[in-house]
C-alpha positions in Angstrom: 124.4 111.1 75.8 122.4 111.8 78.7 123.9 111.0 82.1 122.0 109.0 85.1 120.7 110.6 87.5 122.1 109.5 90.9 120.2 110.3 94.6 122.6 110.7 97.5 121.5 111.1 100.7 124.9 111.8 103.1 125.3 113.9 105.9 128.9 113.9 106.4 130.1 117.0 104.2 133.8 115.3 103.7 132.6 112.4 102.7 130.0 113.9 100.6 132.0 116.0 98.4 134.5 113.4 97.5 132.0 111.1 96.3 130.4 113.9 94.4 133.8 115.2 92.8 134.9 111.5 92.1 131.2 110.7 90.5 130.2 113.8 88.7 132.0 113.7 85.9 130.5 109.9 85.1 126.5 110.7 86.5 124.4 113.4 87.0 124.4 113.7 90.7 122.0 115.4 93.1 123.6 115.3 96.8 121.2 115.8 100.0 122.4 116.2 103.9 119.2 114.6 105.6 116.6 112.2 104.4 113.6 114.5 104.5 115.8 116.9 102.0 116.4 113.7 99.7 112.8 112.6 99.8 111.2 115.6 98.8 113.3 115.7 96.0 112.7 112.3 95.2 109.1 113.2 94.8 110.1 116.1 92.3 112.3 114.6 90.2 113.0 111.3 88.3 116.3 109.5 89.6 117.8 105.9 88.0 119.4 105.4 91.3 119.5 105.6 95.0 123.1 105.7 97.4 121.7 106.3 100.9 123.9 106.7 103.9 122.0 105.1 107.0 122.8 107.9 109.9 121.5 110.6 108.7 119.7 114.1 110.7 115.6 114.7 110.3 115.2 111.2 108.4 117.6 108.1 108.6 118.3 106.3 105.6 116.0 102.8 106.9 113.3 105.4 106.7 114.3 107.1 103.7 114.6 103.6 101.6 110.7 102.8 103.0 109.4 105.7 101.4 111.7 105.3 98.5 110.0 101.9 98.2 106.8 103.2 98.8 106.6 104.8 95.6 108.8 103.2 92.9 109.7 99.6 93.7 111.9 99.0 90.9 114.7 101.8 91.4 118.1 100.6 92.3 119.0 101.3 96.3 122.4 101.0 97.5 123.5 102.0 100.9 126.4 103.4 102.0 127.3 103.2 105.3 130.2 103.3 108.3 127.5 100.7 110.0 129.2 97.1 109.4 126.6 94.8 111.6 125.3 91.8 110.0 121.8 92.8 111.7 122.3 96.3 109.8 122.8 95.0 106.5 120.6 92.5 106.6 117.8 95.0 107.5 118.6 97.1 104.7 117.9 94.3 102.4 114.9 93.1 103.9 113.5 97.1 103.7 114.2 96.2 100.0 117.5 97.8 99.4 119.4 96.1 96.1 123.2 96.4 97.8 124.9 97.1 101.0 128.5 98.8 100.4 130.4 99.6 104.6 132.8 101.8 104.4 135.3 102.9 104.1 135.1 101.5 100.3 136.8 102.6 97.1 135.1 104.6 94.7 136.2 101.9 91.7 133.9 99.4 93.3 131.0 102.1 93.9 131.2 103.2 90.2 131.4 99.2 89.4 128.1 98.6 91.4 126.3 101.4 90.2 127.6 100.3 86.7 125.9 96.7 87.2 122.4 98.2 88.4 122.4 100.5 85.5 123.1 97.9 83.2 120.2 95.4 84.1 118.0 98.2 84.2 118.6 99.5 80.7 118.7 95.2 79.9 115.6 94.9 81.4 113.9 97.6 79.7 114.9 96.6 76.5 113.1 93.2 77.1 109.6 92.9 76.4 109.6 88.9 77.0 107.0 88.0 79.1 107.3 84.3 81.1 104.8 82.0 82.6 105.4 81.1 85.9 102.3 78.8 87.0 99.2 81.3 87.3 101.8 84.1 87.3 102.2 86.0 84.6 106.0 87.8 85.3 107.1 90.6 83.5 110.8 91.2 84.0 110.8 94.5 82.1 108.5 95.9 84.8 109.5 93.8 87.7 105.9 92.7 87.9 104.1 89.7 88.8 100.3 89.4 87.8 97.9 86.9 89.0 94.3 87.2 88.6 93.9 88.6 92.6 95.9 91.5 91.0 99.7 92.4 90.3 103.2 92.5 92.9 106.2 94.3 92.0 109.4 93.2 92.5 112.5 94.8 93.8 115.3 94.7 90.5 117.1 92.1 92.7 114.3 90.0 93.1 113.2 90.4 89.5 116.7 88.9 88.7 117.2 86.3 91.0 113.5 85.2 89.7 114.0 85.3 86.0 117.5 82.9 87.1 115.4 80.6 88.4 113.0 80.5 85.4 116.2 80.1 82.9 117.3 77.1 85.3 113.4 75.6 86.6 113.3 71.4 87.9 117.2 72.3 88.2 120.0 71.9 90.6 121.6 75.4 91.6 124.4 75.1 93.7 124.1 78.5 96.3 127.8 79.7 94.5 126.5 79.6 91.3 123.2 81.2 91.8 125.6 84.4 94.3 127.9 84.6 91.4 125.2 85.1 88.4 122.9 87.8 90.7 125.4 89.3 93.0 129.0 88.8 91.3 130.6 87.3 94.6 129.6 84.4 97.1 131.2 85.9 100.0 129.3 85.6 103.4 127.4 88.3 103.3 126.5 87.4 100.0 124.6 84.2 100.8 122.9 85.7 103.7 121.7 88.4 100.9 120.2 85.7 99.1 118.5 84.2 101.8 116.4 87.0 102.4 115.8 87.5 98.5 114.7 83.6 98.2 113.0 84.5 101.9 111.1 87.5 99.9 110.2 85.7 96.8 108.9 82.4 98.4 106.6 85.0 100.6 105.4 86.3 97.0 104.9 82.9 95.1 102.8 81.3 98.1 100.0 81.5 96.3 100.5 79.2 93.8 101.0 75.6 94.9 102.6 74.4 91.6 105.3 76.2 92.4 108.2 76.8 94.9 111.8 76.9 95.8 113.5 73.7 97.6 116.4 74.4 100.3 118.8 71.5 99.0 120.9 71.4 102.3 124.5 72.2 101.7 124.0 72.5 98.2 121.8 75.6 97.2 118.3 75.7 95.9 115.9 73.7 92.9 113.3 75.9 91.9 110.5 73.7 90.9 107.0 74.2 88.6 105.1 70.9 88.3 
């Protein structure tokens, strides 16, 4: 069987070559020292996912994820990094990163994160279930939304946390529930994750008025279609 293919964008050659040694024998991984090194490979080749250290020579990672995005909006991005401000992660997330792993960290829960990403891509792949969403058409195989101005594509986290909503529409979602389905915790950080995802996703569904998704105050969230 073939093995993903894993980006990783690191600079620190210690660090580097014990994630490599502990991964390589589970993925097919392609290590890189600078961003402008991982990029240009990125442009070669065909990756399934992304680990991208933030402090980084010739290109940071912010910068490397923006091009990332640039061009494929649906591959998984996790970063990796010393860098533990709230303000850090939460830009990461809103450059459209899919997970935000500080170190120091263990490699169980890297292989467990990568593990989750792979899986909903593969699930999502293998779905070719298309959903009405008022004049949205959303295809969560593709991470797409299509109106007839023309089409968006979704992040995979956004995809997700859309097609829970769908599966739970005129409902109540209480803000644990919804972090424990998407992210598998409901930590902190996790609910300021989903903040900027719902932030994102009300941004993209705007343009529908039949449609939205209600902050119920202490409680979570009632995504509504009339």
């Amino acid at each position: 069987m073939e093995k993903s293919k894993i980006l990783y964008a690191e600079d620190d050659q210690t660090i580097a070559f014990l994630i490599q040694d502990s991964l390589e024998n589970h993925y097919d991984i392609s290590c890189f020292s600078d961003g402008e090194s991982a990029l240009e490979a990125f442009q070669r080749q065909n990756f399934d996912i992304c680990l991208l250290d933030i402090m980084m020579p010739e290109m940071n990672g912010f910068e490397l994820a923006e091009h990332i995005r640039s061009r494929n909006s649906e591959i998984p991005i996790i970063f990796i990094s010393a860098k533990a401000l709230k303000e850090d992660r939460i830009k990461g997330l809103k450059i459209g990163a899919d997970d935000y792993l500080v170190k120091p960290f263990s490699i169980e829960e890297l292989i467990l994160k990568i593990e989750v990403f792979l899986r909903r891509s593969k699930k999502t792949n293998n779905s070719p279930q298309k959903y009405k969403v008022g004049k949205f058409d959303f295809d969560p195989r593709n991470y797409t939304l299509q109106d007839p101005h023309g089409t968006t594509t979704l992040t995979q986290r956004e995809s997700d946390l859309l097609f829970y909503f769908i599966r739970n529409k005129n409902t109540v979602l209480k803000r644990q529930d919804i972090l424990k389905a998407i992210w598998g915790d409901d930590d902190y950080f996790m609910g300021r994750s989903l903040d900027v995802f719902i932030s994102r996703l009300r941004k993209v569904l705007a343009k529908e008025e039949n449609i939205g998704i209600e902050n119920l105050h202490g409680i979570g969230f009632r995504f509504s279609e009339k």
